[in-house]
DOMITOR-286983 format. One record per residue: residue number from 0; x, y, z of N, C-alpha, C in turn. Coordinates in steps of 0.1 Angstrom, whole numbers, plus 5000, padded with zeros to 4 digits. Layout:
BEGIN
num | n_u | n_v | n_w | ca_u | ca_v | ca_w | c_u | c_v | c_w
NUM | X | Y | Z | X | Y | Z | X | Y | Z
...
***
This chain:
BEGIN
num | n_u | n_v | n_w | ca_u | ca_v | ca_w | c_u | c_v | c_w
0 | 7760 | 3250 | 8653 | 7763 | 3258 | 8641 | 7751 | 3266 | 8637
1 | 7752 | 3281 | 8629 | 7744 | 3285 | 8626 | 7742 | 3283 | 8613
2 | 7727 | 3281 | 8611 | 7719 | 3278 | 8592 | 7722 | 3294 | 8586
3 | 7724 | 3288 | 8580 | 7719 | 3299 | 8569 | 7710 | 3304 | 8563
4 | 7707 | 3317 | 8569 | 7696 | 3326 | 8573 | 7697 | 3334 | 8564
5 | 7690 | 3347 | 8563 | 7692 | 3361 | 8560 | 7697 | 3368 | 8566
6 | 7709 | 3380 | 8566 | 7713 | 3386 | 8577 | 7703 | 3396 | 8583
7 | 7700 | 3407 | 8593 | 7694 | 3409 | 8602 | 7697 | 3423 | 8596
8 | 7685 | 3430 | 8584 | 7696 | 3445 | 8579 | 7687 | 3455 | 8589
9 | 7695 | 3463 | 8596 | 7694 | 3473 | 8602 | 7686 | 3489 | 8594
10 | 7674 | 3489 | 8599 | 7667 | 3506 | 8595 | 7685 | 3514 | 8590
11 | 7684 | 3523 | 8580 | 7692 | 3533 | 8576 | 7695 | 3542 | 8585
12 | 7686 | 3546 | 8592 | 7688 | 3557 | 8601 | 7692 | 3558 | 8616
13 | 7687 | 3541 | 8615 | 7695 | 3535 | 8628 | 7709 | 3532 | 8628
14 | 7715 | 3527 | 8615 | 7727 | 3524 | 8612 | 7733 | 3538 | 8611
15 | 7728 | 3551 | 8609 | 7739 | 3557 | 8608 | 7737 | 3566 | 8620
16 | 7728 | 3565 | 8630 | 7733 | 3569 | 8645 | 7741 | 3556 | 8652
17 | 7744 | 3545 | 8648 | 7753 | 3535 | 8653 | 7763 | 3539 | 8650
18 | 7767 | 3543 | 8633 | 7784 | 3551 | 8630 | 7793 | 3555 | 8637
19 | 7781 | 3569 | 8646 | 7788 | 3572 | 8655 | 7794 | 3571 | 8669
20 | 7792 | 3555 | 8671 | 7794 | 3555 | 8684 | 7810 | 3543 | 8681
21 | 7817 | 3551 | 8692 | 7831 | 3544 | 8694 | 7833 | 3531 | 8686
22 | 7844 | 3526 | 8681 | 7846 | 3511 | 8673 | 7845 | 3502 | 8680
23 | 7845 | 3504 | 8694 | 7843 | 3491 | 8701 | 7830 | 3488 | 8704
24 | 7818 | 3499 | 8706 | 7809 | 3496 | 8709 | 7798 | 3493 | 8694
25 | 7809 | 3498 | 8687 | 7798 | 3492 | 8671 | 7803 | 3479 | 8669
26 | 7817 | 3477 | 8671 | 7815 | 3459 | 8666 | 7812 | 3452 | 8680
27 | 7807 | 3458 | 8693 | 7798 | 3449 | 8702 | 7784 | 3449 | 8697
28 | 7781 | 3457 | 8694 | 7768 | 3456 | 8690 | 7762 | 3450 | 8673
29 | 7774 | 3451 | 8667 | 7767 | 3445 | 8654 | 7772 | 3425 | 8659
30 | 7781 | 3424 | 8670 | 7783 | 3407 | 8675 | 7772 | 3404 | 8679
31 | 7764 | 3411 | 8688 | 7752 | 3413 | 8696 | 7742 | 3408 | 8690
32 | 7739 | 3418 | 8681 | 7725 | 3418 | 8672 | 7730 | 3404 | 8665
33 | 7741 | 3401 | 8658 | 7740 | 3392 | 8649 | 7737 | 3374 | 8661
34 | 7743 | 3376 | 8671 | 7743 | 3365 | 8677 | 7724 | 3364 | 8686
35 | 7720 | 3375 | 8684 | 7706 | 3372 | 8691 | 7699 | 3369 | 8677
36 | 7699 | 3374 | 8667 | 7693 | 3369 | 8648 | 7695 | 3355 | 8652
37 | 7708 | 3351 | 8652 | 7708 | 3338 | 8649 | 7703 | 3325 | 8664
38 | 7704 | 3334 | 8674 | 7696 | 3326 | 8683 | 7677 | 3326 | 8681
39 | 7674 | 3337 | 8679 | 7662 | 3339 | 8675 | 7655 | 3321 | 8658
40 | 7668 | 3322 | 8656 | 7665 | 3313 | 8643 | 7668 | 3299 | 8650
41 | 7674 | 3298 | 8659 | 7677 | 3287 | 8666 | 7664 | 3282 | 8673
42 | 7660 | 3294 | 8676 | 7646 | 3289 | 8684 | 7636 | 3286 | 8673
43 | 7630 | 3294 | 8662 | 7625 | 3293 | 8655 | 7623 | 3276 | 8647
44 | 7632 | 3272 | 8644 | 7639 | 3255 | 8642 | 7639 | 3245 | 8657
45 | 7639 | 3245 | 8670 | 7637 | 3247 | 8680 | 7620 | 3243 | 8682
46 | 7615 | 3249 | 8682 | 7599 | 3253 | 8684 | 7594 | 3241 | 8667
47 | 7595 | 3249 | 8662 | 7592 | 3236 | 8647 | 7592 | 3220 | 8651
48 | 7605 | 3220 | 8656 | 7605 | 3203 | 8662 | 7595 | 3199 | 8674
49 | 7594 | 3207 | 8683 | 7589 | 3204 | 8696 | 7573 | 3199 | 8690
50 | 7573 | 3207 | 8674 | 7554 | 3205 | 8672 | 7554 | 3194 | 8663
51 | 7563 | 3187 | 8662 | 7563 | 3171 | 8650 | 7560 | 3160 | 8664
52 | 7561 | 3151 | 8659 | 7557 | 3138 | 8665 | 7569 | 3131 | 8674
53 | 7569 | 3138 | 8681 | 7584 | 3136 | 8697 | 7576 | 3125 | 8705
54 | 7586 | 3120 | 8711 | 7581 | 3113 | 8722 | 7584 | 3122 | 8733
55 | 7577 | 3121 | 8744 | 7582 | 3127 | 8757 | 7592 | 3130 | 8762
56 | 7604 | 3124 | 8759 | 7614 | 3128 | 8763 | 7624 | 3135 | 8757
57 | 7619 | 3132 | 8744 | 7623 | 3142 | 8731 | 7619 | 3158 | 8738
58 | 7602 | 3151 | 8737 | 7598 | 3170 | 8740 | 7604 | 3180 | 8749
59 | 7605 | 3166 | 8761 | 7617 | 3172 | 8771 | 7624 | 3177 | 8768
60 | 7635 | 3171 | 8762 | 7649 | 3178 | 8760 | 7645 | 3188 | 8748
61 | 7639 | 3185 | 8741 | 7638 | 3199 | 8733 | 7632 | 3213 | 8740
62 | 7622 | 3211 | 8752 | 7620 | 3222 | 8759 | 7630 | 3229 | 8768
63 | 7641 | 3217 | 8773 | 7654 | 3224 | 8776 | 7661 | 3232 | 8768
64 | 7662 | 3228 | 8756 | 7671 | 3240 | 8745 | 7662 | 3251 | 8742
65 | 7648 | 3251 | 8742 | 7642 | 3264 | 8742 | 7638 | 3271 | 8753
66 | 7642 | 3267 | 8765 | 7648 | 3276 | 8775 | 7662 | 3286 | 8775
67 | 7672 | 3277 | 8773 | 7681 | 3277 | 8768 | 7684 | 3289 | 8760
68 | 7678 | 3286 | 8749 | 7681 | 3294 | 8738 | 7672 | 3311 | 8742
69 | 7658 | 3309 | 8748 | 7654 | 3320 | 8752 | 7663 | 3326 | 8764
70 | 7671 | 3324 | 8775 | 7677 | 3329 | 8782 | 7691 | 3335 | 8774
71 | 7696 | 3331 | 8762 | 7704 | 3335 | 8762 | 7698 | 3349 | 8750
72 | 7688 | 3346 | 8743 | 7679 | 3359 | 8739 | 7671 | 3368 | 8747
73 | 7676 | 3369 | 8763 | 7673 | 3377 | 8772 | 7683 | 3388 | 8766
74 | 7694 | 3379 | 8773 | 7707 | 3384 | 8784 | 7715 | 3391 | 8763
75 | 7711 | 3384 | 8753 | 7717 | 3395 | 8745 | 7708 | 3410 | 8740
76 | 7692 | 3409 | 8740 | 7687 | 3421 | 8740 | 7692 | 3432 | 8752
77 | 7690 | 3427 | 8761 | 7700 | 3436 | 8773 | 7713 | 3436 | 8775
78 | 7719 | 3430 | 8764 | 7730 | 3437 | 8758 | 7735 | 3446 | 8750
79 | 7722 | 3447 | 8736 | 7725 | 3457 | 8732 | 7719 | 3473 | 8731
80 | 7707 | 3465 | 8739 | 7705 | 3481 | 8750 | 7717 | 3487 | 8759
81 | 7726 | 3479 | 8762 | 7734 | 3486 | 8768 | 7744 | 3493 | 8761
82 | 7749 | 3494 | 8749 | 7754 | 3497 | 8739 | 7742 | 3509 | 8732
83 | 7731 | 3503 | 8734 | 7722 | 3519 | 8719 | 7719 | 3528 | 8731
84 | 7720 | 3526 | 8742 | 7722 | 3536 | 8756 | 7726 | 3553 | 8756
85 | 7735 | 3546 | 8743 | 7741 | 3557 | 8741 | 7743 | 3565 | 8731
86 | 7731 | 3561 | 8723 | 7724 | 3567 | 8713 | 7709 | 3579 | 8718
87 | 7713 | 3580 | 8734 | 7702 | 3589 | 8736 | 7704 | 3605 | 8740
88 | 7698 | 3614 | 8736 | 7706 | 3623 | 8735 | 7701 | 3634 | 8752
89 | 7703 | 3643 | 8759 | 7696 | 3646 | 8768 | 7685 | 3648 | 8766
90 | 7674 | 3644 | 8778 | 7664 | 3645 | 8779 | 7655 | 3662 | 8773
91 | 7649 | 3668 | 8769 | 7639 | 3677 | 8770 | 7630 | 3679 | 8778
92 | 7621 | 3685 | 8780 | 7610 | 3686 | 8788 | 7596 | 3684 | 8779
93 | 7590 | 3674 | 8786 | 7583 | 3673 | 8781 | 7585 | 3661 | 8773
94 | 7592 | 3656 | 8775 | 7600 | 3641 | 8764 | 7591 | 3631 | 8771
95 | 7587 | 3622 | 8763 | 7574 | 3609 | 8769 | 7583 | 3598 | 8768
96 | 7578 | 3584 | 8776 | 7583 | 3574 | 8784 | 7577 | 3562 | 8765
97 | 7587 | 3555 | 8757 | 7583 | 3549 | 8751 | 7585 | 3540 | 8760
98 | 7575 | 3528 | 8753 | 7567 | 3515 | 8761 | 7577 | 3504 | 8760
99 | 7587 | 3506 | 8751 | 7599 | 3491 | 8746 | 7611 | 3499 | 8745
100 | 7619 | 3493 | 8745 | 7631 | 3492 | 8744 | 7638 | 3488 | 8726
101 | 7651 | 3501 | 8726 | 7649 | 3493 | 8707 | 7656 | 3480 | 8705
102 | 7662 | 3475 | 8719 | 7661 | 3459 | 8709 | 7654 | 3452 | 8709
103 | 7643 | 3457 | 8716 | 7632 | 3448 | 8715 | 7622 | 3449 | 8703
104 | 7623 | 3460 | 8697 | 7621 | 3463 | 8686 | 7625 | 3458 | 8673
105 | 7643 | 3457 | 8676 | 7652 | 3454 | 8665 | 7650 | 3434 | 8669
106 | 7643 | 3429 | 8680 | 7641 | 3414 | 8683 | 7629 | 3412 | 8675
107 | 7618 | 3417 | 8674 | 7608 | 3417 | 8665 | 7614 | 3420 | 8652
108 | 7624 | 3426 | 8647 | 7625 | 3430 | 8631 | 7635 | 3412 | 8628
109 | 7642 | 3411 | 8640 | 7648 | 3399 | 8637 | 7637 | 3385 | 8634
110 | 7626 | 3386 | 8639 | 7617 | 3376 | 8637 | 7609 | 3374 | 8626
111 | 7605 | 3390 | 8626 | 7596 | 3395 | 8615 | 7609 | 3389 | 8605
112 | 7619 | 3391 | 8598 | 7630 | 3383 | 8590 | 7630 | 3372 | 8586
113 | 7627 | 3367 | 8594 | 7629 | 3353 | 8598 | 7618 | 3343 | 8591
114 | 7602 | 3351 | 8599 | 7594 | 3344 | 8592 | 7589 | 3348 | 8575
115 | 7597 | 3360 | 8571 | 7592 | 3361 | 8558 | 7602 | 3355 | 8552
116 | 7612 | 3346 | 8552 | 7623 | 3343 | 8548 | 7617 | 3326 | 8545
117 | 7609 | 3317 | 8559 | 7604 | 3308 | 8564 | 7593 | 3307 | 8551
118 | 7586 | 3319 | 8549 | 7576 | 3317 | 8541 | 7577 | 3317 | 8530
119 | 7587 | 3323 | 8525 | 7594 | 3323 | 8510 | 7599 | 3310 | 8506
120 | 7600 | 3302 | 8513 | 7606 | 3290 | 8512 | 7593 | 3281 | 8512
121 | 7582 | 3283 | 8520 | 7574 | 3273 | 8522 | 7561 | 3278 | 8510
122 | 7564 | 3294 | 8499 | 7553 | 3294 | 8492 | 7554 | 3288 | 8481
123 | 7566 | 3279 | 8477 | 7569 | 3271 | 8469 | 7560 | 3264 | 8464
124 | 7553 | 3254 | 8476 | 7541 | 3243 | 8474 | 7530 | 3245 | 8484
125 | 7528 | 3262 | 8490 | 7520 | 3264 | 8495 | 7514 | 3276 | 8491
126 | 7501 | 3277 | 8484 | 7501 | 3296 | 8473 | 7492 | 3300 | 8482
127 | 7486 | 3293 | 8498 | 7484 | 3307 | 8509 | 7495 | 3311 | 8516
128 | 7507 | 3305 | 8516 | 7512 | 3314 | 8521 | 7515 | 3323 | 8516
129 | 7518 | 3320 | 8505 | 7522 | 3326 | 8490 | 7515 | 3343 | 8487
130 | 7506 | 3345 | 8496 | 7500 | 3356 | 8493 | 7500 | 3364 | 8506
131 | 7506 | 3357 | 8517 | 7510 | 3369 | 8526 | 7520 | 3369 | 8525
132 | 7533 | 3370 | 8519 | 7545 | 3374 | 8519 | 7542 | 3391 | 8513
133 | 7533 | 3394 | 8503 | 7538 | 3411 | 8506 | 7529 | 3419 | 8516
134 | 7523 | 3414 | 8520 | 7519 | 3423 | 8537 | 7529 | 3419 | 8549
135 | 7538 | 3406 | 8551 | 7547 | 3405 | 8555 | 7562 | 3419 | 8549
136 | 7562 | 3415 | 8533 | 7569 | 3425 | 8533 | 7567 | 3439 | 8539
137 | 7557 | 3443 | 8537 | 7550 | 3459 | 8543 | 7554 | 3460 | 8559
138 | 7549 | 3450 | 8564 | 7550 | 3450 | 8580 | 7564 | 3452 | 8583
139 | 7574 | 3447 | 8574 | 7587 | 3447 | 8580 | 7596 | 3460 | 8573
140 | 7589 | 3468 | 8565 | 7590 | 3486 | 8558 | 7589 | 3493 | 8571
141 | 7574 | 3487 | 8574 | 7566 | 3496 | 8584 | 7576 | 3494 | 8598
142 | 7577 | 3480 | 8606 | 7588 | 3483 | 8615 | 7600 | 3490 | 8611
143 | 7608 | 3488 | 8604 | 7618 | 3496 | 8601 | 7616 | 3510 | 8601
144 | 7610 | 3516 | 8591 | 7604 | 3532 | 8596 | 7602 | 3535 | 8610
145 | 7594 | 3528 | 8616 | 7595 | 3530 | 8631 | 7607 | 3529 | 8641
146 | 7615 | 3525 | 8634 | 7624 | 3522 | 8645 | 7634 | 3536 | 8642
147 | 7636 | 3536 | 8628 | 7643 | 3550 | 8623 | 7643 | 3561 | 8634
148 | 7621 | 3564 | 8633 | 7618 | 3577 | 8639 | 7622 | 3575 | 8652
149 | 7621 | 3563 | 8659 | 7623 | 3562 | 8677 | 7636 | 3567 | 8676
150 | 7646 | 3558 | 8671 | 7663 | 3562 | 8674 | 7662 | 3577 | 8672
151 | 7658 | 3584 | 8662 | 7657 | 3602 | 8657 | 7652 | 3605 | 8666
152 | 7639 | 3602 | 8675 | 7633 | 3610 | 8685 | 7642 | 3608 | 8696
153 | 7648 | 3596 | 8704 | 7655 | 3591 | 8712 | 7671 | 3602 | 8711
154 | 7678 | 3600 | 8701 | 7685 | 3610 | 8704 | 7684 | 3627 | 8704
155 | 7671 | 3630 | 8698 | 7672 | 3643 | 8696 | 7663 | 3644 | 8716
156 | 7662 | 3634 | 8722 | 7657 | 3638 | 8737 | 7642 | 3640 | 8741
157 | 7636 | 3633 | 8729 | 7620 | 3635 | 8729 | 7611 | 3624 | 8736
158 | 7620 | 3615 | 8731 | 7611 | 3604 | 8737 | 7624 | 3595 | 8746
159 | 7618 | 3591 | 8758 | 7624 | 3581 | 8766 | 7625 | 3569 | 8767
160 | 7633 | 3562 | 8767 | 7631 | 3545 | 8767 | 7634 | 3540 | 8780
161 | 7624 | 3532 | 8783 | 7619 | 3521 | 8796 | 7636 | 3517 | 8798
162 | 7638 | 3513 | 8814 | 7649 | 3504 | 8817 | 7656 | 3494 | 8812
163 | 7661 | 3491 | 8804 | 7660 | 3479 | 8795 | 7664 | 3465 | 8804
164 | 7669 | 3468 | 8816 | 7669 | 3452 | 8829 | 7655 | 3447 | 8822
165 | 7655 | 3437 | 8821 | 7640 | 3430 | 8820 | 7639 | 3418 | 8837
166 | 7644 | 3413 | 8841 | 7648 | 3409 | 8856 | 7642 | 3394 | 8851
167 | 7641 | 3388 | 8839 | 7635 | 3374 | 8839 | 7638 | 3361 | 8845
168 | 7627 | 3353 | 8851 | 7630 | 3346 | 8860 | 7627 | 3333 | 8854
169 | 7637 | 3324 | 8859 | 7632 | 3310 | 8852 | 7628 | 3301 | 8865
170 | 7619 | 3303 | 8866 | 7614 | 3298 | 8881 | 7603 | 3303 | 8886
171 | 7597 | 3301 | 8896 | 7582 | 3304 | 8903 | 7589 | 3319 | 8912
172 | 7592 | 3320 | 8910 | 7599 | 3327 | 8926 | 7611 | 3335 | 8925
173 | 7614 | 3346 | 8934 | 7626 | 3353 | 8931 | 7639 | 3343 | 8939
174 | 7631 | 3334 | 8948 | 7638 | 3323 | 8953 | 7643 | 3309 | 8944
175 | 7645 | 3310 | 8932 | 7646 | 3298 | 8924 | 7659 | 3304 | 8915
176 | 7665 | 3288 | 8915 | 7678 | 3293 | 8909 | 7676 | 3295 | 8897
177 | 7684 | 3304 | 8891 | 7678 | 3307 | 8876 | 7686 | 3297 | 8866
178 | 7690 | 3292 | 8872 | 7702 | 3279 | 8862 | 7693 | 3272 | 8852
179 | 7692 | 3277 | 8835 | 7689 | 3265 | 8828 | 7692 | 3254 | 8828
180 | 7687 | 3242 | 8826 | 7695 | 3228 | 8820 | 7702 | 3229 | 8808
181 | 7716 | 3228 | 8807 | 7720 | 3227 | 8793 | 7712 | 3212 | 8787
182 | 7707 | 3219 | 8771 | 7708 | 3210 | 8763 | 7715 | 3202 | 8754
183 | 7715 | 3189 | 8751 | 7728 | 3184 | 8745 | 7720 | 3185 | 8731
184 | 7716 | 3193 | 8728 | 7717 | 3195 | 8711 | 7721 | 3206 | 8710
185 | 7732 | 3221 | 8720 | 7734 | 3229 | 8725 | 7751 | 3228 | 8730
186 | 7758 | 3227 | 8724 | 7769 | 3217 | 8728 | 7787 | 3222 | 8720
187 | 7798 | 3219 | 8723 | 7805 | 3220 | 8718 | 7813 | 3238 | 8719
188 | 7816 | 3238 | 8731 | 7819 | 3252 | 8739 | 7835 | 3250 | 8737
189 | 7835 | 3264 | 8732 | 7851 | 3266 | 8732 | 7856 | 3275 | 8739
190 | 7863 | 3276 | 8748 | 7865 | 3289 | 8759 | 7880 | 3296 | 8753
191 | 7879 | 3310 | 8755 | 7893 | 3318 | 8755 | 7894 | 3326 | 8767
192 | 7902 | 3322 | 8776 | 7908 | 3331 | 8786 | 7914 | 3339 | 8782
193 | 7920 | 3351 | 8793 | 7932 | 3356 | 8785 | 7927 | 3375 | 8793
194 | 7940 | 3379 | 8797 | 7941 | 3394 | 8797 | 7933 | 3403 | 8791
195 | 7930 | 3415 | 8797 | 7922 | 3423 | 8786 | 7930 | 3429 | 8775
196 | 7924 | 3427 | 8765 | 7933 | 3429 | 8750 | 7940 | 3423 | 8747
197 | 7939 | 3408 | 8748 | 7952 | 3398 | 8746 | 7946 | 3390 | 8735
198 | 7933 | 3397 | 8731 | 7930 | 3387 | 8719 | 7919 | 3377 | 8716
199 | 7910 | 3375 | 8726 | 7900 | 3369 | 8730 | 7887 | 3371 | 8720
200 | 7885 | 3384 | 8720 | 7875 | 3386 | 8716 | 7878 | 3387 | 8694
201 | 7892 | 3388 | 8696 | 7896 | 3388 | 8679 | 7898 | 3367 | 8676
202 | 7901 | 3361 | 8683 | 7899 | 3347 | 8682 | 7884 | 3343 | 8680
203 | 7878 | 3345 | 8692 | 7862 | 3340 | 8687 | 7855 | 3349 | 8677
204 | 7856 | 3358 | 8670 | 7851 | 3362 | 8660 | 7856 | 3354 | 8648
205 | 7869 | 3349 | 8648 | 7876 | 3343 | 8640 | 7867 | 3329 | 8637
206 | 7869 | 3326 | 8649 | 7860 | 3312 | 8651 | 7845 | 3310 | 8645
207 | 7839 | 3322 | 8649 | 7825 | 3330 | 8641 | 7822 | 3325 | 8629
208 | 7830 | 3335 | 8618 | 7830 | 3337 | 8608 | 7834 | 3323 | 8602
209 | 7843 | 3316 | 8606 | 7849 | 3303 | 8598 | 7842 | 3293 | 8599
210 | 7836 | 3292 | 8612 | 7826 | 3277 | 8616 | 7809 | 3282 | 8616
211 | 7809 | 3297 | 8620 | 7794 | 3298 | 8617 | 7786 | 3297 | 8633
212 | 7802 | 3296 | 8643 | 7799 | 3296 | 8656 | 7791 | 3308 | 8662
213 | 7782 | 3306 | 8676 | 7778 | 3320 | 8683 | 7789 | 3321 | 8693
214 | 7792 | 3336 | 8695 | 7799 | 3343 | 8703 | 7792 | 3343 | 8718
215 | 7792 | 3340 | 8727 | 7792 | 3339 | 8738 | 7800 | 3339 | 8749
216 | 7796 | 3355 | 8759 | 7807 | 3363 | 8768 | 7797 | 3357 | 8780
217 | 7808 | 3355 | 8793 | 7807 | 3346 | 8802 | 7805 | 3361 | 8816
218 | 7807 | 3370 | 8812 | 7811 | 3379 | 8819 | 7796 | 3378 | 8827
219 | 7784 | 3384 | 8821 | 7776 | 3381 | 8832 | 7770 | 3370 | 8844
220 | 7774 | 3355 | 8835 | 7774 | 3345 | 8846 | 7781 | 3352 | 8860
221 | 7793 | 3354 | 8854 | 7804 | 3357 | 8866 | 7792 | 3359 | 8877
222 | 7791 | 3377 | 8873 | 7781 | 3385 | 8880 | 7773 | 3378 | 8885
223 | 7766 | 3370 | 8880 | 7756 | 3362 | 8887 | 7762 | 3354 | 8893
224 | 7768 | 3345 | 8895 | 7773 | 3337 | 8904 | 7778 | 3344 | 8913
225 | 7787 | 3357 | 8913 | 7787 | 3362 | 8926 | 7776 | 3369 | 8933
226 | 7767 | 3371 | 8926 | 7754 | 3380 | 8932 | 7748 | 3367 | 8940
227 | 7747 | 3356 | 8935 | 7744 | 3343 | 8941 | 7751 | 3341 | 8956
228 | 7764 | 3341 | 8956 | 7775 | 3341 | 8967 | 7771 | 3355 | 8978
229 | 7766 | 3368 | 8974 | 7764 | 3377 | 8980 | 7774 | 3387 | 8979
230 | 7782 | 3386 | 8968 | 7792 | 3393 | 8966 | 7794 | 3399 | 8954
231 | 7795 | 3415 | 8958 | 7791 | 3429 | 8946 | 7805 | 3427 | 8933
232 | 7818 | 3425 | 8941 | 7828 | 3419 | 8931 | 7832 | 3408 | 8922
233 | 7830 | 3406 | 8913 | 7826 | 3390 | 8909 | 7844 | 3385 | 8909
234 | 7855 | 3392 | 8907 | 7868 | 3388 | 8907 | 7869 | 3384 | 8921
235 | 7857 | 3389 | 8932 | 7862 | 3380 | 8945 | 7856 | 3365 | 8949
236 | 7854 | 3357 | 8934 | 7853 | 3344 | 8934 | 7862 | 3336 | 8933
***
């Protein structure tokens, strides 16, 4: 289940070059963003425990679920790069190569959230932390301004953004299987099959909103398991 967080508010200027992109790809991308926020928070709580007083095998399994949880905060930043893709407008001449990608941007604004949220809570009975919450606030002005101007430079064709594949490997080797361990504190999967347009994706949102569940699309496993198999079609599994 997801805690109850702060939601993840989007730069102004970023929200209103998202407006215009098709209804389907704005409520993929605002499922996206909200389901990587709240994995980002999962880990956040995640990591907290791993540094209390575990035994080994605790620590173990807890380092399972922050694999876990980081693999699936890959595969959704490279999701919604696939979606702000198309927020870029043709190139110019002369247009320069930015160093990140904006969800990787908007994954730092998710964090940056997170811990000023973390510290608001902990300046209660703590008055150092108590005094960086407004340069935390500033930092998180300051990213948002930035992100504004990238998306404005990005579509008007000035500046370029890097590949957003990140190709992460959970393993020594391009030869290692990339299979996390599920963890059982990670648990309680509900699957919808079903035709395209038959409803799937309006059920698990349903389920979302009511239980507080994450939305999780299977579609890239597929891919991967057929890329595993050697095979470019994943329907030919």
């Amino acid at each position: 289940m997801t805690t109850h967080i702060p939601s993840l508010a989007l730069p102004p200027g970023l929200m209103l070059a998202a407006a215009a992109l098709p209804p389907k790809d704005q409520q993929r991308l605002d499922d996206t963003l909200t389901r990587l926020h709240a994995t980002n928070s999962h880990l956040w709580l995640a990591e907290d425990r791993v540094r209390g007083g575990l035994s080994e095998s605790q620590v173990a399994d807890c380092k399972r679920e922050i694999d876990q949880l980081n693999a699936e905060r890959n595969n959704l930043a490279e999701r919604a790069d696939e979606v702000l893709a198309a927020l870029a407008g043709p190139p110019l001449l002369g247009a320069v190569r930015h160093t990140e990608t904006l969800s990787s941007a908007l994954d730092r604004l998710s964090v940056l959230t997170l811990r000023i949220w973390h510290s608001e809570e902990a300046a209660t009975f703590d008055p150092a932390v108590a005094q960086r919450i407004p340069l935390l606030h500033k930092q998180r002005a300051a990213l948002s301004d930035a992100l504004d101007s990238l998306a404005a430079d990005v579509a008007a064709g000035t500046r370029l953004l890097p590949t957003p594949a990140r190709f992460k490997l959970y393993g020594g080797n391009a030869q290692t299987d990339e299979t996390v361990t599920p963890s059982r504190h990670l648990q309680r999967v509900i699957a919808f099959g079903g035709l395209s347009e038959s409803g799937k994706s309006t059920g698990a949102d349903y389920v979302r909103q009511l239980a507080g569940a994450q939305r999780f699309k299977i579609g890239y496993l597929l891919r991967q398991a057929a890329h595993h198999h050697g095979l470019a079609d994943p329907y030919r599994l």
